[in-house]
C-alpha positions as CSV (number, residue, x, y, z in Angstrom):
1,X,-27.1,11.0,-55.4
2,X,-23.5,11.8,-55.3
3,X,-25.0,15.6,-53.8
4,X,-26.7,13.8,-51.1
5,X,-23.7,11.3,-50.1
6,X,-21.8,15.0,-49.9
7,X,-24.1,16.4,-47.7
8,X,-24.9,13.7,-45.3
9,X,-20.8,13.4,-45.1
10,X,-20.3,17.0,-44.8
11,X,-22.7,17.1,-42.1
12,X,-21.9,14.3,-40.2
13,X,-18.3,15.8,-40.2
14,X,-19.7,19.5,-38.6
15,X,-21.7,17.8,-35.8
16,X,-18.8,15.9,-35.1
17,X,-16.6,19.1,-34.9
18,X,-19.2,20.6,-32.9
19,X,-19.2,17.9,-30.8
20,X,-15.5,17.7,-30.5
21,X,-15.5,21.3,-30.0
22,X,-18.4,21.4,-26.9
23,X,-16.3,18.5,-25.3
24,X,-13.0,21.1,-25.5
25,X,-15.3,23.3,-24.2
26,X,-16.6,21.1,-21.1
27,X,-13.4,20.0,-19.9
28,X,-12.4,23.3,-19.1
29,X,-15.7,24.6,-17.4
30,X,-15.8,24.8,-13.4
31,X,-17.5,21.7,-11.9
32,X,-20.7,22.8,-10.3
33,X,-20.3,21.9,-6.8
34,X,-22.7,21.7,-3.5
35,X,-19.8,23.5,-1.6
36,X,-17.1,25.7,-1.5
37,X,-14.8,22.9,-1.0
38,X,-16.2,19.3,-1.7
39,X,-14.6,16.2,0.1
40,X,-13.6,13.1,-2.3
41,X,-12.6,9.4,-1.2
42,X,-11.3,7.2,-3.5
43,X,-10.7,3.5,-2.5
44,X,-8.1,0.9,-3.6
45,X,-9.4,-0.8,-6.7
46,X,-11.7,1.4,-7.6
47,X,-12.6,1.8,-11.7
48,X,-12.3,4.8,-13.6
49,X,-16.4,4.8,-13.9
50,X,-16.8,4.2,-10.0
51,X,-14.2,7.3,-9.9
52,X,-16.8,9.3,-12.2
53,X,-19.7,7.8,-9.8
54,X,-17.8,8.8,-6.7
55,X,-17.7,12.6,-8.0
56,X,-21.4,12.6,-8.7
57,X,-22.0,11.0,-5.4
58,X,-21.0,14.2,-3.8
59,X,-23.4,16.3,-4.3
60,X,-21.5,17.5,-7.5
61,X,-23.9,18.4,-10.6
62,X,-22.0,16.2,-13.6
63,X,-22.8,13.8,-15.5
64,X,-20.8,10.4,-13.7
65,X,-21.1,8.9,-17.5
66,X,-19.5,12.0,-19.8
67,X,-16.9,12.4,-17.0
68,X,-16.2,9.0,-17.4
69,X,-15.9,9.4,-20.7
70,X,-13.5,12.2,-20.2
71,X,-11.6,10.0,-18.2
72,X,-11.5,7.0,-21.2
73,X,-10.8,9.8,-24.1
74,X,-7.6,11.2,-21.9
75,X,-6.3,7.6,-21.8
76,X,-5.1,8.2,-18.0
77,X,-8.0,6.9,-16.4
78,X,-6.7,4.0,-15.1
79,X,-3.8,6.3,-13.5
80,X,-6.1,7.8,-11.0
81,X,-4.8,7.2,-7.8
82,X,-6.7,5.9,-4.2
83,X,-6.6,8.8,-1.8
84,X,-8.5,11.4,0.1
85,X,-9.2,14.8,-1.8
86,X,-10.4,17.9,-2.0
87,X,-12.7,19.5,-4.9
88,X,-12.3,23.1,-5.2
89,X,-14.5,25.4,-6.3
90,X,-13.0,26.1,-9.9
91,X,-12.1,23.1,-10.5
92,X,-12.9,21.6,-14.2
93,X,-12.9,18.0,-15.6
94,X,-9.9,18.4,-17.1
95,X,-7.6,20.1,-13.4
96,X,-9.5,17.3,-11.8
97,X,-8.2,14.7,-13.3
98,X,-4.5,15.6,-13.1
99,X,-5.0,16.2,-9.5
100,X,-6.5,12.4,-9.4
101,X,-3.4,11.2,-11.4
102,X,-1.0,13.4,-9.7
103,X,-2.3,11.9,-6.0
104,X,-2.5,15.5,-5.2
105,X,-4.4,14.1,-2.1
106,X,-5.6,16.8,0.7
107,X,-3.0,16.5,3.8
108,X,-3.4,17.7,7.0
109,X,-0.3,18.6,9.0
110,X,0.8,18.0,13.3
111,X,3.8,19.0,14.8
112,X,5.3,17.8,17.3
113,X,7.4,19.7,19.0
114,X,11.2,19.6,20.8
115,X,11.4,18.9,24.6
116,X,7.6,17.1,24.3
117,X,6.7,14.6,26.5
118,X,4.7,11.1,25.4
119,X,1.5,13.2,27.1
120,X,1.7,16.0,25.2
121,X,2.0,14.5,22.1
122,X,-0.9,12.3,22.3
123,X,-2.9,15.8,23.6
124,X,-1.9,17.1,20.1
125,X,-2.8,14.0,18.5
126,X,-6.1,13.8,19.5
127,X,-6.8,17.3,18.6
128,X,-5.4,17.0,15.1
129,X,-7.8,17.9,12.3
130,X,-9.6,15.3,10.3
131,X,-7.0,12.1,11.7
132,X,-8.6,9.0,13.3
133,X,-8.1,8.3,16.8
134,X,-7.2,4.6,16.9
135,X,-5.4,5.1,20.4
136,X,-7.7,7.0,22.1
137,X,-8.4,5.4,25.4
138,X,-5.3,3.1,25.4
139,X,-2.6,3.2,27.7
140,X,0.9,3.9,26.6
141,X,1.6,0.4,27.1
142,X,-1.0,-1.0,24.5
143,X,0.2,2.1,22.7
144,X,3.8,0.7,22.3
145,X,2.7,-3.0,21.7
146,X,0.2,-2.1,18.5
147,X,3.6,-0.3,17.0
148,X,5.3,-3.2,17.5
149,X,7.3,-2.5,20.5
150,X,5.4,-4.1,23.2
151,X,7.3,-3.4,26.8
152,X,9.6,-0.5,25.9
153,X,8.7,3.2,27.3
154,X,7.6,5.1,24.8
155,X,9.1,8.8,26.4
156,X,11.8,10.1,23.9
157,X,11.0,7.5,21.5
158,X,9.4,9.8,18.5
159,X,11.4,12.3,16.4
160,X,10.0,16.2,16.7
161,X,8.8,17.2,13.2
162,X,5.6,18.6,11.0
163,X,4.1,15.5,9.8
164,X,1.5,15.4,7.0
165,X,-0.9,12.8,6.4
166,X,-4.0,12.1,4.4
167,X,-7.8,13.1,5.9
168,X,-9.0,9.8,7.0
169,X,-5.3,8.7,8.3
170,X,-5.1,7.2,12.2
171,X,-2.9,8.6,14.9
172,X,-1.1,5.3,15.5
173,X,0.1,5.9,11.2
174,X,2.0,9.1,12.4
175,X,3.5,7.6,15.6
176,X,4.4,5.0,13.4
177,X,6.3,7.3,11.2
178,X,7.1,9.5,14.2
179,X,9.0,6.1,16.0
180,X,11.0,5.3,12.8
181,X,12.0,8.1,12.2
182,X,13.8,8.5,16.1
183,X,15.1,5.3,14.8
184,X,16.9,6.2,12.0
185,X,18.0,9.8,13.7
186,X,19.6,7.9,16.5
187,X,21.5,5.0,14.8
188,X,23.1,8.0,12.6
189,X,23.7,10.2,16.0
190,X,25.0,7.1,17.6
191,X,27.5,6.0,14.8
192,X,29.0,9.9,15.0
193,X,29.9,9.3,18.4
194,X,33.3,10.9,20.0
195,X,35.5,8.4,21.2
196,X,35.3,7.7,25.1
197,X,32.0,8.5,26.0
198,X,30.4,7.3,29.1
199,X,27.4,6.2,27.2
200,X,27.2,2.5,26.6
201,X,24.1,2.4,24.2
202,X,22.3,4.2,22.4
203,X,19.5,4.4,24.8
204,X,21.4,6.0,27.1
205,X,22.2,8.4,24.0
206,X,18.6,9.0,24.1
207,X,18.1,9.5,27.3
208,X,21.1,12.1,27.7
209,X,20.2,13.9,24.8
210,X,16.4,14.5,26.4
211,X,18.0,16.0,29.5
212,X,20.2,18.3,27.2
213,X,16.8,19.3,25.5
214,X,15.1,20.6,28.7
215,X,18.1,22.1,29.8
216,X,19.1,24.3,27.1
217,X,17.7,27.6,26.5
218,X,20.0,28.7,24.1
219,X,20.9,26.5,20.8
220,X,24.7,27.5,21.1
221,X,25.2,26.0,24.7
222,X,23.7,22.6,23.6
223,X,27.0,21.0,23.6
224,X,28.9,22.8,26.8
225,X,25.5,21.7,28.4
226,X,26.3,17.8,27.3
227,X,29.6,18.3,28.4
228,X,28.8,18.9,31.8
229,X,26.6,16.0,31.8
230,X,28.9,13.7,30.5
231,X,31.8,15.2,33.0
232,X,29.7,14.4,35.9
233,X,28.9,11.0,34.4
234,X,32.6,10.1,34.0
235,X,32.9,10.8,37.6
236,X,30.4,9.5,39.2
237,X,29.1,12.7,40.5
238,X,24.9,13.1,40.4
239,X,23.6,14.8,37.1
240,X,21.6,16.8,39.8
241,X,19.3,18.0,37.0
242,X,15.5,19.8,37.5
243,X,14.0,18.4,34.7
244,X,14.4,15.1,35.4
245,X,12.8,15.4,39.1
246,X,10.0,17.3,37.1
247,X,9.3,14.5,34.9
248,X,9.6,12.1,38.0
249,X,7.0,14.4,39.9
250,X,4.6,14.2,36.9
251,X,1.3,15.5,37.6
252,X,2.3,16.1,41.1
253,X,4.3,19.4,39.8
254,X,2.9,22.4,40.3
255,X,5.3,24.5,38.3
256,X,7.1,24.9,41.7
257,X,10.3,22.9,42.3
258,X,10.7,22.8,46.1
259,X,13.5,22.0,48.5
260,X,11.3,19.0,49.6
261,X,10.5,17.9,45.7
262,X,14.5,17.4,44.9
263,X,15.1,15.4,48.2
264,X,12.1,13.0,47.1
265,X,13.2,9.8,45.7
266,X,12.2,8.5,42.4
267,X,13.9,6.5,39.6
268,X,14.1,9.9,37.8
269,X,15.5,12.4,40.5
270,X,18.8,12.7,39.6
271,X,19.8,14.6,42.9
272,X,19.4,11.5,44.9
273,X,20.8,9.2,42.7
274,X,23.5,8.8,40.6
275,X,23.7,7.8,36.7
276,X,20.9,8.6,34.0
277,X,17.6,8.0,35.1
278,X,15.9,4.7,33.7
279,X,14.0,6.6,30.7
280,X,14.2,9.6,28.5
281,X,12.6,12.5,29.8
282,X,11.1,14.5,26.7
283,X,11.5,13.9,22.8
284,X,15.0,15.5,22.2
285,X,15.5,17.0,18.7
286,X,18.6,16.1,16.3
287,X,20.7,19.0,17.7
288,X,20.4,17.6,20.9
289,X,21.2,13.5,20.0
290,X,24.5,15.5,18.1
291,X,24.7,17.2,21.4
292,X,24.7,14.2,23.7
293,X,27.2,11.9,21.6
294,X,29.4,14.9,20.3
295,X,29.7,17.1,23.7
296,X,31.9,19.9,24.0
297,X,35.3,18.9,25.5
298,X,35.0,21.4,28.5
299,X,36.3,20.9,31.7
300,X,33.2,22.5,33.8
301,X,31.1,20.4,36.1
302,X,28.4,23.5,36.8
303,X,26.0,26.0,35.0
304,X,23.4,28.1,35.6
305,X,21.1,29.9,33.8
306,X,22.2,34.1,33.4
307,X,18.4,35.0,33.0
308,X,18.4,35.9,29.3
309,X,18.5,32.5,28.0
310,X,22.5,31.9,27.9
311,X,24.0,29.7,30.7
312,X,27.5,30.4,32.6
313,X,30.0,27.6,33.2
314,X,32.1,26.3,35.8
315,X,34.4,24.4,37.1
316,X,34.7,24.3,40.6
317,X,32.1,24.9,42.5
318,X,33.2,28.0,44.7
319,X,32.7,29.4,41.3
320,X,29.5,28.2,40.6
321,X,28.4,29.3,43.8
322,X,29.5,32.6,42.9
323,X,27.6,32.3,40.0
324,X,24.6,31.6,41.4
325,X,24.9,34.4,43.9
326,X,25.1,36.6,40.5
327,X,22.5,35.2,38.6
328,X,20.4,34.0,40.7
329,X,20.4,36.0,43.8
330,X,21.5,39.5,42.2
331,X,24.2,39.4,45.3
């Protein structure tokens, strides 16, 4: 009797070793999946055996109940966050559950990108991979009101960076971001400002800092280019500034700025009127908000471009002229 106890014992204690052993074994073997890459959606709330379900759902060749009883042995189960992901080809039981408890979700990126206008950034919006287009057909206006800021332009108003975001995610969740984010970079531009500047708000910040965007091609004139700007401002004199008729001209410009364009009044030509025109003209970048409320103390009124990216200065404008004969004309 006591031989048989022994053997029943001693057996029951090797299939349980082989079974403990297979299990180490399974864990660590590649899923089998339907694809080279296999696409995974987990909602809010959902169990640790839905989880397993979900997996099996895809096309995946596992067992939904031993993975979920992979997922109750490693006691993180219930750690496994909501998110979009992305099965691998390789991936076991065992990497696919840290990436689950990690949130190692599958982000797609968009950037957008310095000297943008509103336009172009929806354009890029609407081709961004795998991200929902919740404002497509909307004008900017309804736009602006579903983030909350219903009657304010939206030109200028979102910061330029690489944003990530989870497959599945809605264009109006990274404008969102894109609009706090211009937020939080302009209250910190506008607290730095030099003392004395003929800027009243930060809005006008903003919209001095676009203009400095379009008009400088190289990084290391941003700030002489702001302190012409902000000379002419101080004066009264007209920002007379081709960018700004551009953007006034909208899809009426050609690419070619003509005598007759800069004598055509708009709110946004800055040849015929004086002042900064009644919006931003593009999405300027940090360098240019530091630009606009930190200009260069510089006594020029003038520049023009030298043709290799670098602009010359001046003060007067018999020098400018002469400039422009240089630069310009080649005279």
């Amino acid at each position: 009797m006591r031989r048989l106890f022994l053997f029943v014992f001693l057996s029951a204690a090797l299939a349980a070793l082989a079974g403990s052993a297979w299990a180490l074994w399974w864990v660590n073997q590649p899923l089998a999946l339907p694809a080279a890459t296999v696409d995974l959606s987990i909602e809010s709330g959902t169990t640790p055996r839905g989880v397993a379900q979900a997996v099996a759902d895809t096309g995946t060749r596992v067992n939904a109940d031993l993975l979920y009883g992979w997922f109750r042995f490693s006691g993180q189960g219930r750690q496994i966050k909501a998110g979009s992901y992305e099965i691998e080809a390789g991936t076991t039981p065992r990497s696919l559950l840290q990436k689950l408890v990690r949130g190692e979700e599958a982000l797609r990126s968009v950037t957008l990108v310095e000297g943008w206008t509103f336009r172009q950034v929806r354009d890029a919006l609407a081709k961004a991979d795998q991200l929902k287009p919740e404002a497509s057909g909307l004008s900017d206006e309804a736009v602006m009101s579903l983030l909350g800021r219903p009657g304010q332009p939206p030109e200028g108003r979102f910061f330029p960076d690489t944003y990530t975001y989870a497959k599945g995610s809605t264009d109006l969740a990274v404008l969102r971001r894109a609009l706090r984010a211009m937020d939080r970079k302009l209250e910190a531009a506008w607290a730095l400002r030099a003392p004395g500047l003929p800027l009243k708000t930060p809005d006008e910040a903003l919209t001095l800092s676009s203009i400095v965007e379009k008009e400088t091609g190289r990084a290391a004139d941003r700030a002489q280019i702001a302190g012409v700007f902000v000379n002419r401002l101080r004066i009264g004199m007209p920002l007379q500034t081709d960018p700004t008729v551009i953007y006034g001209l909208g899809a009426s410009f050609d690419g070619n700025l003509r005598k007759r364009d800069l004598q055509a009044d708009t709110p946004w030509n800055t040849y015929t009127r004086t002042g900064l025109p009644p919006t931003p003209i593009a999405m300027p970048g940090k360098a240019a908000l530091l630009a606009a409320v930190q200009p260069a103390r510089t006594k020029a009124l003038y520049f023009v471009a030298r043709g290799d990216g670098s602009s010359h200065f001046s003060d007067s404008l018999d020098e400018h002229n002469r400039a422009v004969n240089k630069f310009q004309r080649g005279q």
